[in-house]
N, C-alpha and C positions, 0 to 999 in steps of 0.2 A: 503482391500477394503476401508477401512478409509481414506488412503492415498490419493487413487483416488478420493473419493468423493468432501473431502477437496481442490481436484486440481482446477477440474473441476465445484465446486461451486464460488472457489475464481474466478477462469479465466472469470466468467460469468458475476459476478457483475463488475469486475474490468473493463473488457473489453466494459462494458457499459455506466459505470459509467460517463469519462471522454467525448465521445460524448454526453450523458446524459447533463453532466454540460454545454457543449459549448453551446448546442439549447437554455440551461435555460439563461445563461449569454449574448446570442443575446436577448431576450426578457427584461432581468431583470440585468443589465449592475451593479449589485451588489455583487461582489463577496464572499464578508466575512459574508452580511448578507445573501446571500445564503445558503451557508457553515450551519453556527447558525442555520437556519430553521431548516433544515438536523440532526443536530444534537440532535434538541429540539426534535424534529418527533423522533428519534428512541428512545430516554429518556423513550418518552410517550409510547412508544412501550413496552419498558422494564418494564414498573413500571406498567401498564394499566394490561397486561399479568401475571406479578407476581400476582397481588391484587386477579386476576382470578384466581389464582391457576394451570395456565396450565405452568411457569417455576417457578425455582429456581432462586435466584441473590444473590450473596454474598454481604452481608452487609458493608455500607461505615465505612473504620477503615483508621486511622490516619497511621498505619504502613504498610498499603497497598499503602495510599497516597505518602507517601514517594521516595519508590522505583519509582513509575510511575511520579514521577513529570518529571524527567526529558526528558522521554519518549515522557507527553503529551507536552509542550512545543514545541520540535521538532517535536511533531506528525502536530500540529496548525499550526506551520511554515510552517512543506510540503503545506498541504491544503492550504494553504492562498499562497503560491509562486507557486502550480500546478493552480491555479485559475487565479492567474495575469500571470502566462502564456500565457495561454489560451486567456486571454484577448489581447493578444499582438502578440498571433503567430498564428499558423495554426495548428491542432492536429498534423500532422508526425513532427513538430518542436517536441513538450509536448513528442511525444513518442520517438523520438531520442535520446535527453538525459536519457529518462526514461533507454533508452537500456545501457546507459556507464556506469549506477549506479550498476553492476555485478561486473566490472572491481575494482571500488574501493571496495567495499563491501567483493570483496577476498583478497585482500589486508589489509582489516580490520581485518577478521577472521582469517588470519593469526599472525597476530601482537597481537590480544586479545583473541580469541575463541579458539585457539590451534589446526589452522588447516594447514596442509603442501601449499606450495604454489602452484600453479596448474601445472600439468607436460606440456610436448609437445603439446597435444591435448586441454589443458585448454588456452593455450598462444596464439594456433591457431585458438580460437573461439574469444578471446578476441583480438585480432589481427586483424579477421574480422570485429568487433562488432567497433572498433574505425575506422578500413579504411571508411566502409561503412559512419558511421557520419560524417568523414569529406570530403567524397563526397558530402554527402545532402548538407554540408553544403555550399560546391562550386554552388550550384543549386539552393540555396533557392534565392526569390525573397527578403526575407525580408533584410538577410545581404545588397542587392543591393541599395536598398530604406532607410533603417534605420540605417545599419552601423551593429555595432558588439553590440550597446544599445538593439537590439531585442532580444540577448540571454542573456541580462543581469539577463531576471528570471525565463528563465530555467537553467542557470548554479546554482543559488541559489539552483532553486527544486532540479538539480542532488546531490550540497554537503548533500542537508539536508535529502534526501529520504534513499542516503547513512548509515547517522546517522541513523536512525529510523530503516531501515533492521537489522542493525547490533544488537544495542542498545534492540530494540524488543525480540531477542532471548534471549537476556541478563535476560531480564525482565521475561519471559514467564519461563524460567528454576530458578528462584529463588525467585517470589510469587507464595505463594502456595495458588492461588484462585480455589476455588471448583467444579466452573460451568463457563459452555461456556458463559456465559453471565455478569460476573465477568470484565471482562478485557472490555466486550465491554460501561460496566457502566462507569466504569472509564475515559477511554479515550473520551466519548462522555460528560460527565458531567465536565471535567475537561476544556475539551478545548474551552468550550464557552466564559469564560471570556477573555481569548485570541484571537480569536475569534471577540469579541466585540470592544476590544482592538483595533485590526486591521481596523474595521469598523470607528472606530473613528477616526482613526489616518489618511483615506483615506477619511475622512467626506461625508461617503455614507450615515450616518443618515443626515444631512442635504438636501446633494443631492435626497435622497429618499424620501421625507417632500414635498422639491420644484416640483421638479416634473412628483410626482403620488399622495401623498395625501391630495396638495393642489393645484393641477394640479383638476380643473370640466371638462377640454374638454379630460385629460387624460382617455384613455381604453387599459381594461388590452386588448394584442394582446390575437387572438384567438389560443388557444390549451397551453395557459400560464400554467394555472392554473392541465389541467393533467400533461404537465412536470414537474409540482412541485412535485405534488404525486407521479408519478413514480421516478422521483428522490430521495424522500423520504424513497424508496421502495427500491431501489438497494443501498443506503447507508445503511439501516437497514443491508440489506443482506450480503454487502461487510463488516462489521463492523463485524456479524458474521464468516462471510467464511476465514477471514484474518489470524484474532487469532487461529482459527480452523487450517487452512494450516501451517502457523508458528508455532503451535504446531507439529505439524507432518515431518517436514522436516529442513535442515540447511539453515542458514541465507545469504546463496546464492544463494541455490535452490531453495526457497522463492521469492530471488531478481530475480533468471531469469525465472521461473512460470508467475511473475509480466509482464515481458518481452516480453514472447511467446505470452500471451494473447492478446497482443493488435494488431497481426494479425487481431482478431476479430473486434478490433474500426479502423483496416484499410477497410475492406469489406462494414460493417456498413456507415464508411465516405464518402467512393464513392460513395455510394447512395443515401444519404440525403443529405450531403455537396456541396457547392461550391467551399469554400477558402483552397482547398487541394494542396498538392507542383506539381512539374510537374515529368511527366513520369519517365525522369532521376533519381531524390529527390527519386520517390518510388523507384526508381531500388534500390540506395543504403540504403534506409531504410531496405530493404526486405534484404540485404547484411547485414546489423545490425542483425536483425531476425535471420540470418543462424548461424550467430557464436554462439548467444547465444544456437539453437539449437545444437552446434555440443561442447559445454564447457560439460567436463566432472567433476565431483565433485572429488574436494583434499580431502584423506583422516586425518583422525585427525595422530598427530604429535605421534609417538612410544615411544617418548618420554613423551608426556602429559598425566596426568591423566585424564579418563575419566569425561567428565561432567555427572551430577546428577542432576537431580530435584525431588523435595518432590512428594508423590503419590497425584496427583489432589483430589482423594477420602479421601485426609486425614488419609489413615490407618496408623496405629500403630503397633510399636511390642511388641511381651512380653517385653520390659521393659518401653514400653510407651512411644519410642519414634519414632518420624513419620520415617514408611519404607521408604526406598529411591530407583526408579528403573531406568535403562538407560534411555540415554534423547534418542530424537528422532531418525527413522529406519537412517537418511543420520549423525546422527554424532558418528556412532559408527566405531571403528579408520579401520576397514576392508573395510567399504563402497568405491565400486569404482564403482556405475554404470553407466550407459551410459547417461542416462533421471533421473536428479533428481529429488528426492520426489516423486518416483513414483514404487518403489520395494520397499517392508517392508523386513525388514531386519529379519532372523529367532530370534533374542535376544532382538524385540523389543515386550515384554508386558504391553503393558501400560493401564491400567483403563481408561474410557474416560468417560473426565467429564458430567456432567449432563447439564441440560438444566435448 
């Protein structure tokens, strides 16, 4: 039930999130300091919540920084290049590369994670998953008007979302933070300077100065100001849900969970959006969508040794050193099912962290 829960929490924010951002970034034409708010908001969430005594948070340590740095970095860069997407394209552009980031992410995991490369039916999802893209891509308006500069940053988002899928499982099996709220401190508290960084570099503080707050005849549009808070709200949540599902499942079933879900920000689009692709663009986006739905998960290599991660609750054994128990139900070397991250495997016991 964990499994599902974790699925179906991630699929919710995630699937929000991104039309979420687009309304705010029509209103508020500032990506990075959007991003930052978002960030600041869940911070305050985390420490406001502790202080009350209703979670737990693992304390900032310098050897916890370590391993994550490299993580948040690329975590900053997705965010910031899924944002200037956004600003540049139309959500099925955002979600069509979203969908090719499987393709390499198994290709990752096979080369670093120790996992077989995908058989007949993984080739044939991944096979769909690229025809269909390059269909849209034959349909999109923007290629026509803009040239191949309009995927200039969704191709970035695909390398670097790449990285982070991968990199993330890396990370989540080899710190051993305590609580579900552990990893989301970090990656939210780390990536604001980067973050800011960004803003500078795109001189939205300037921009933002001229004109809104020393703009008198400027007003905020109406319903601005609940998309910020909702916004604020489904980042908190997806901050949570993320790390949660990634704990739970392999770092491709993760990437194609990510995938499936944004069926939901195509439903959602059609209804509040205007600037969507045409008929065609969704035929083959929905074509992207299938593959991913029909990719079945590579088993770990018969060759490799199992991965391990430390027990999230810290136990010990009689000799006082931390127990160690299989990693998650899809990377155990048997797993072959149909729908990843979504059968727990009978050898998977794992404590789950606290809150």
């Amino acid at each position: 039930m964990s499994i599902v829960a974790s699925v179906v929490s991630y699929s919710l924010c995630s699937g929000s999130l991104v039309l979420m951002n687009k309304l705010i970034l029509h209103r508020l034409p500032y990506p990075s300091l959007v991003i930052t708010f978002q960030l600041v908001a869940a911070l305050s969430f985390i420490k406001t919540a502790e202080a009350g005594g209703f979670i737990q948070v693992d304390p900032l340590k310098w050897e916890y920084v370590v391993p994550y740095l490299y993580y948040i970095v690329a975590f900053a860069l997705a965010a910031y290049c899924n944002m200037r997407s956004l600003s540049v394209s139309n959500v099925e552009t955002v979600i069509v590369f979203r969908a090719l980031s499987p393709c390499v992410v198994a290709f990752l995991e096979a080369f670093y994670l120790g996992r077989e490369y995908p058989n007949k039916r993984g080739w044939a999802g991944i096979a769909l998953i690229v025809m269909g893209a390059y269909g849209y891509a034959s349909y999109d308006q923007e290629v026509k008007t803009q040239g191949l500069t309009a995927y200039f940053w969704p191709l970035c988002y695909l390398a670097v979302i790449s990285f982070v899928m991968t990199y993330g499982k890396k990370v989540i099996q080899s710190v051993d933070l305590k609580t579900q709220s552990g990893p989301v401190l970090y990656t939210n508290l780390l990536s604001i300077f980067p973050m800011l960084m960004f803003a500078s570099i795109d001189n939205e503080f300037s921009k933002f100065n001229t004109e809104i707050l020393a703009n008198k005849e400027y007003e905020i549009p109406e319903g601005t100001t609940a998309l910020m808070l909702m916004g604020c709200v489904v980042g908190i949540g997806i901050g949570y849900s993320s790390w949660w599902c990634r704990d739970q499942v392999s770092a491709t079933s993760f990437t194609i969970i990510g995938v499936m879900n944004k069926c939901l920000t195509i439903l959602m689009n059609f209804m509040v959006w205007s600037n969507h692709a045409r008929p065609a663009g969704i035929a083959c986006l929905l074509l992207c969508l299938a593959g991913g739905a029909i990719y079945q998960q590579a088993p770990m290599r018969t060759n490799t040794n199992k991965h391990y991660k430390l027990s999230p609750t810290g136990d010990r054994d009689d000799t006082g050193n931390h127990t160690q128990q299989p990693d998650a139900a899809l990377d155990i070397e048997a797993s072959n099912e149909d729908v990843p991250g979504t059968t727990e495997s009978k050898e998977h016991h794992r404590t789950p962290k606290t809150l």
